[in-house]
C-alpha positions as CSV (number, residue, x, y, z in Angstrom):
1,X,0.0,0.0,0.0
2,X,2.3,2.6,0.7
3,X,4.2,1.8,-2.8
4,X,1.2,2.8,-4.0
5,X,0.6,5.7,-2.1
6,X,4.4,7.1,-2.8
7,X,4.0,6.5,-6.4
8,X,0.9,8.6,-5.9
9,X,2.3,11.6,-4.5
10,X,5.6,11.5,-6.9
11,X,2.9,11.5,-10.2
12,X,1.2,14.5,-8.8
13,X,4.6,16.4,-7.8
14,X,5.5,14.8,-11.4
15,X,2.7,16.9,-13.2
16,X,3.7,20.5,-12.2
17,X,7.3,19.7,-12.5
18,X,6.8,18.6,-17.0
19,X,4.8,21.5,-17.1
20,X,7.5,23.8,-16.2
21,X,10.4,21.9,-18.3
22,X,9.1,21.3,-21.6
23,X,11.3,18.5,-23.2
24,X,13.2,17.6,-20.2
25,X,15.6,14.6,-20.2
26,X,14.6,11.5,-19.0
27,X,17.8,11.1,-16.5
28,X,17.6,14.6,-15.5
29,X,14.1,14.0,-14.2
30,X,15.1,10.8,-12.6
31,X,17.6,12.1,-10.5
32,X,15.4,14.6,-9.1
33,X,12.9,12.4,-8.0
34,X,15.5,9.8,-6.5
35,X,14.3,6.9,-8.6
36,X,15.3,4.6,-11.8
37,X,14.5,5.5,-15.4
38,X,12.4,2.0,-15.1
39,X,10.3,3.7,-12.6
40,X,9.9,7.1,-13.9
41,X,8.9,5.6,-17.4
42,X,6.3,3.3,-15.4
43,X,4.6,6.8,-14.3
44,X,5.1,8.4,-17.7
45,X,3.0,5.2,-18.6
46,X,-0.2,5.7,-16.3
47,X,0.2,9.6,-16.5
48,X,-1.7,9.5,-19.8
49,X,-4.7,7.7,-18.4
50,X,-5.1,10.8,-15.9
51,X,-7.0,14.1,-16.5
52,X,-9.5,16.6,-15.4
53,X,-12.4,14.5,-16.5
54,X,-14.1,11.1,-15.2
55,X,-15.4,10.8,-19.0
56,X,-12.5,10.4,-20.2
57,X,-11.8,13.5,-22.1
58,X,-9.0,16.6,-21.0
59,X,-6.6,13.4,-20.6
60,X,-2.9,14.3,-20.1
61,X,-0.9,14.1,-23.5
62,X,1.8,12.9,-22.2
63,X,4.9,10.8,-24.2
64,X,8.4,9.8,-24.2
65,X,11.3,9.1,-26.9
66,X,13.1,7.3,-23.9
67,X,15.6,10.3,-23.8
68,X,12.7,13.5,-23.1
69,X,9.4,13.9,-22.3
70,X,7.0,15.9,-24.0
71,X,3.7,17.5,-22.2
72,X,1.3,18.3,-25.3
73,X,-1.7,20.2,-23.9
74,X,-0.4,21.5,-20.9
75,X,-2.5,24.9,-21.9
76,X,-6.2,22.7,-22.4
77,X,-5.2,21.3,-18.9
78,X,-4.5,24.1,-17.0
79,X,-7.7,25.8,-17.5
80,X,-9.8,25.7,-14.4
81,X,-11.4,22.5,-13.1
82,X,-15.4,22.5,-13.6
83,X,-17.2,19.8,-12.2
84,X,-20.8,17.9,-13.2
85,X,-22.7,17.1,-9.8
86,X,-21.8,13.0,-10.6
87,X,-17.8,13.7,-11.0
88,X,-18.3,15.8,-8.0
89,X,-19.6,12.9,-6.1
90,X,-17.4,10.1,-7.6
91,X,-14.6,12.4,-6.7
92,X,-15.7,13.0,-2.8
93,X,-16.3,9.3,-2.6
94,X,-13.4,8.2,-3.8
95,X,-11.3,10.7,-1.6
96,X,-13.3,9.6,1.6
97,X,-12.5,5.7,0.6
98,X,-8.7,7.0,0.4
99,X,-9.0,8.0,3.5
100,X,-10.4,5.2,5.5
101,X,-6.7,3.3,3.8
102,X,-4.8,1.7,7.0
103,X,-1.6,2.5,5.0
104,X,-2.1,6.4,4.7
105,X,0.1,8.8,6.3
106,X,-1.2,10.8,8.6
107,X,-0.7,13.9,7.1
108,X,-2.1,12.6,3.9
109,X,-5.0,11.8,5.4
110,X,-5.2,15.5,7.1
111,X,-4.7,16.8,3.7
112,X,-7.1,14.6,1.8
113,X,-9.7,16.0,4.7
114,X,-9.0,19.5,4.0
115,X,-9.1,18.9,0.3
116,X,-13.0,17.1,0.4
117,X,-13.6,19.9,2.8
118,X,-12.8,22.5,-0.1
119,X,-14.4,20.5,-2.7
120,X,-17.8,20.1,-1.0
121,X,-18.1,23.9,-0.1
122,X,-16.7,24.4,-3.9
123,X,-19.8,21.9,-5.1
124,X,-22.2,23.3,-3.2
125,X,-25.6,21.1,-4.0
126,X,-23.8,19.3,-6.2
127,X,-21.8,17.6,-3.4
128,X,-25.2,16.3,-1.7
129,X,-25.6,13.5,-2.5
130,X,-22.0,12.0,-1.7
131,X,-23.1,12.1,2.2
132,X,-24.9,8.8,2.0
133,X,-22.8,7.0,-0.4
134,X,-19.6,5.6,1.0
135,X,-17.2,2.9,1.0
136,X,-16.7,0.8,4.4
137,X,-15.9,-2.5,5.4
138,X,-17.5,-5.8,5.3
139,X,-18.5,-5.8,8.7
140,X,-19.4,-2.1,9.4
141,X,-21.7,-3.1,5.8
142,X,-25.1,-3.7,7.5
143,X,-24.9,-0.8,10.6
144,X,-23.9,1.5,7.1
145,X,-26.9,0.0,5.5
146,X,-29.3,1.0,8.3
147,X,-28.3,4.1,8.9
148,X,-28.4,5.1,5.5
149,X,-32.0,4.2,5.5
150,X,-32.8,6.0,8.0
151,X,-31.1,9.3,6.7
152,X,-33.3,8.1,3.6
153,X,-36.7,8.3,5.8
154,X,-35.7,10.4,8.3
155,X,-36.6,7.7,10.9
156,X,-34.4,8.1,14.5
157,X,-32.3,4.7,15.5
158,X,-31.0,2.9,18.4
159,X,-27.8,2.0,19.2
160,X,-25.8,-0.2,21.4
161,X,-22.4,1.5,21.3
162,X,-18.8,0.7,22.8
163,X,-17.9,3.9,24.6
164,X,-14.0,4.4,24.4
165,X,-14.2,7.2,27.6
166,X,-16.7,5.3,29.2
167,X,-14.8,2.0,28.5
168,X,-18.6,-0.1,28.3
169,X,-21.5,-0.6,26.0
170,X,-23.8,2.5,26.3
171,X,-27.6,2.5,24.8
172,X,-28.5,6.1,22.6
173,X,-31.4,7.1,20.5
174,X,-29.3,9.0,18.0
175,X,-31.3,11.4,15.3
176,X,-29.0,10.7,12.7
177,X,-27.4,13.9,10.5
178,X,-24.7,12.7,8.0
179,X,-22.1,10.0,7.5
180,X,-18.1,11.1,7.7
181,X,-14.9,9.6,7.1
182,X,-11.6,10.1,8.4
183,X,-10.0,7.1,9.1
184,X,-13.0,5.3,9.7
185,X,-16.6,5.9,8.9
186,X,-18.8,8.1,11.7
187,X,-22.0,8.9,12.3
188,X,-23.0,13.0,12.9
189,X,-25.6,12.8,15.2
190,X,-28.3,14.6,17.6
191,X,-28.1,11.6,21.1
192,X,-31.2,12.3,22.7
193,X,-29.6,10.4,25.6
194,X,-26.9,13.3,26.5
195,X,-29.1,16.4,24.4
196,X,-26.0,17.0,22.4
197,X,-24.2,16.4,18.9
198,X,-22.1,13.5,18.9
199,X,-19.8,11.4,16.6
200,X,-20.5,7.8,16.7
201,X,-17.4,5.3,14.8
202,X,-19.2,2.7,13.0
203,X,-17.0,-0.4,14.2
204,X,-18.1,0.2,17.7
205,X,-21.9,-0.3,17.1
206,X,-22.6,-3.9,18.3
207,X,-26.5,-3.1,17.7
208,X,-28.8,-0.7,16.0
209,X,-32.5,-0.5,15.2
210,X,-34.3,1.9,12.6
211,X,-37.2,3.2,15.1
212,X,-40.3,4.5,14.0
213,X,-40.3,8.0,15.6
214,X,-38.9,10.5,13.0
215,X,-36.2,11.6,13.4
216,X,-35.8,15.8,14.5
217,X,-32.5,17.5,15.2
218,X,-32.2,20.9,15.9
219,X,-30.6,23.0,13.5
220,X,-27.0,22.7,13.5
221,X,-24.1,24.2,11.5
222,X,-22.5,21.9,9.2
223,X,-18.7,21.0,10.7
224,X,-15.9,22.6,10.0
225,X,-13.9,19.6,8.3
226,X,-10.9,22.0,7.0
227,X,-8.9,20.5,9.8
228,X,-10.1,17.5,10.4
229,X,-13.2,15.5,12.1
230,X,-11.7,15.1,15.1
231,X,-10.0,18.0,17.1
232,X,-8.2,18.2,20.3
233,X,-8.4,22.0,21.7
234,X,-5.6,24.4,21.8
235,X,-6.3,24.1,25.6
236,X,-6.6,20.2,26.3
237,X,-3.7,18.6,28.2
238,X,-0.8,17.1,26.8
239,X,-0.4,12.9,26.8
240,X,2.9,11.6,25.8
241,X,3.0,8.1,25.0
242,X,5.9,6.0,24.5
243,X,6.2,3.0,21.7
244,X,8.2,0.3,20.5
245,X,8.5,-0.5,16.3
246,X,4.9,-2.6,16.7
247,X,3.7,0.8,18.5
248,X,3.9,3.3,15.4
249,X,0.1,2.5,14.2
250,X,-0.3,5.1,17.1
251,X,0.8,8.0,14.9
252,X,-1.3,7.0,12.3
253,X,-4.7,6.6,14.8
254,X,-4.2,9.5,16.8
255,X,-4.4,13.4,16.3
256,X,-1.0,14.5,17.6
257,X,1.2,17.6,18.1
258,X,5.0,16.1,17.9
259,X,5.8,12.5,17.0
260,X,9.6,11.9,17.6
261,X,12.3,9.5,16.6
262,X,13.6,6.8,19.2
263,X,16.5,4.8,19.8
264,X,15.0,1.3,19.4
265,X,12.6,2.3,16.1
266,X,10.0,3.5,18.5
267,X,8.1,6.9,18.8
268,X,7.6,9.4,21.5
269,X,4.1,11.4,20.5
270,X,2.9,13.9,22.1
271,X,-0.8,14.9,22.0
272,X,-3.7,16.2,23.7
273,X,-7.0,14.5,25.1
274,X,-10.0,16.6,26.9
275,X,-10.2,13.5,28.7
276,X,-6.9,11.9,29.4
277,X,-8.1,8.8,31.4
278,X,-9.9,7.7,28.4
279,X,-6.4,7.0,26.8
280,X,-5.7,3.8,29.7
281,X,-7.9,1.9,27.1
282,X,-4.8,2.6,24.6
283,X,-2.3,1.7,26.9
284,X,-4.0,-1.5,27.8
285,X,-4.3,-2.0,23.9
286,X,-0.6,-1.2,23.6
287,X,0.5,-3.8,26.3
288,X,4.1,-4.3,26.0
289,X,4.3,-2.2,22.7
290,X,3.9,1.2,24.7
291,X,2.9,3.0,27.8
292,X,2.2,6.3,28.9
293,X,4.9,8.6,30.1
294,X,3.2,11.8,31.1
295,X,1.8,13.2,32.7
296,X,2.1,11.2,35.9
297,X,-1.4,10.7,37.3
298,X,-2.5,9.5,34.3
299,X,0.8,7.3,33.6
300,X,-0.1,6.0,37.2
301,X,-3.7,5.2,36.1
302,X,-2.8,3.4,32.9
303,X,-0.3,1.3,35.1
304,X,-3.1,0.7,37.8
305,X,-5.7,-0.6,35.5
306,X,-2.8,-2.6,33.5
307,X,-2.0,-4.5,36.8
308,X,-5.9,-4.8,37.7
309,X,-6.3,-6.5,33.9
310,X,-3.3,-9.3,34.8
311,X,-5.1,-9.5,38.1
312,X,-8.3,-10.7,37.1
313,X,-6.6,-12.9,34.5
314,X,-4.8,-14.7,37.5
315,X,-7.9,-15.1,39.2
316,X,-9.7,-16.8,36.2
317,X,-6.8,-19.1,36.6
């Protein structure tokens, strides 16, 4: 995956670099971008079958002798980008299913947000739609399946939901707003069980129900997305975590001010939590892969409930 995802980002750096060196060599351009003519003609390849359509048309004219590279349109393709309402929502689905990827750097996936953000406000109506179409996975399929129904008929639902601060299964009647993705797929919703807007993760439903009451949330402003779905404040406390090499999925899961370079192959991120206790459930998760460093109450916590876990194992015993 991330082979994929490199070659990705190299062909889009790729594009603005031909357009500014008409005929340049084929070495010169493989030295810049620190890789093989082999792998520079295998994007020169695909390049043609990219453009500013989904119809197929405004393709980039793109060929080789095997010594220079010639763009041949570079003026058709530069004009402005104008989209139909069903590339609009091919496009916003596509990006969303990007960003659920496992593989995907975190900062891709930031920018990728930021980028659907932009295009949605950019397509206006045209964007609607691409709300309640989505990719997800096999097992999130049904819970996806009912809730988009009852977007479609504006029924509210029930759910029995795995609470990550609460660390249990909770019961809400959620009126249900939009789907999201960042990283996984969430549900915007109106929880008439705490009165407030809430983001519910898919993969933590263990049971839903379309109801028959209709469903009635109060007017809310659409959220801001150009930074991401999920935000820590400027004002939360800092958590610094700790991992090993089998550890580093952390900077990839978690919203996070600093991630730094150990020793070992290991990380040392820093981020920040409104509720810091709620991250023991990642250090339990971690087990000997990481632990919490800071700050100290809640590094004490994490260790508490750690030794309380190997305790009731011994006891089953």
């Amino acid at each position: 995956m991330s082979n994929a995802i490199d070659q990705t980002r190299r062909m889009l750096s790729l594009v603005t670099y031909l357009r500014e060196r008409p005929g340049a060599e084929v070495a010169e351009v493989a030295r810049a971008f620190g890789i093989s003519e082999r792998e520079l003609i295998a994007d020169l390849n695909v390049l043609p079958m990219c453009g500013t359509s989904f119809r197929g048309g405004d393709l980039l004219d793109i060929d080789t002798d095997g010594e220079r590279i010639w763009w041949h349109n570079v003026d058709d393709v530069a004009q402005p980008l104008r989209l139909a309402a069903d590339e609009a929502t091919a496009l916003l689905v596509a990006a969303r299913a990007v960003a659920t990827l496992p593989g995907l750097r975190e900062r891709d996936r930031q920018a990728l947000t930021r980028a659907v953000a932009k295009i949605e406000n950019a397509a206006g109506e045209s964007a609607e739609g691409s709300a309640r179409v989505g990719v997800t996975f096999e097992g999130e399929g049904q819970v996806f399946a009912d809730i988009d129904r009852a977007l479609s008929e504006g029924r509210r639902i029930w759910l029995r939901y795995y609470s990550h601060g609460r660390g249990g299964m909770t019961e809400r009647e959620v009126d249900p707003i939009r789907l999201l993705t960042e990283g996984h797929t969430y549900l915007d919703g109106w929880c008439r069980t705490s009165e407030d807007r809430r983001l519910f993760r898919l993969d933590r439903v263990a049971e839903i129900k379309v109801l028959d009451e209709p469903a009635d949330p109060p007017r809310l402003e659409p959220r801001d997305l150009s930074q991401g779905l999920v935000n820590p404040g400027a004002d939360d406390p800092e958590v610094v975590v700790e991992v090993g090499p089998g550890g580093r999925w952390v900077a990839e899961y978690y919203t996070h001010d600093l991630a730094e370079e150990m020793p070992d192959g290991g990380l040392r991120i820093t981020l920040r939590s409104s509720d810091p206790s709620s991250l023991r459930t990642l250090a339990l998760r971690l087990g000997r892969d990481g632990r919490i460093t800071a700050p100290a109450p809640v590094a004490e916590q994490a260790r508490q409930s750690a030794l309380a876990a190997l305790a009731a194992y011994g006891d089953a015993e």
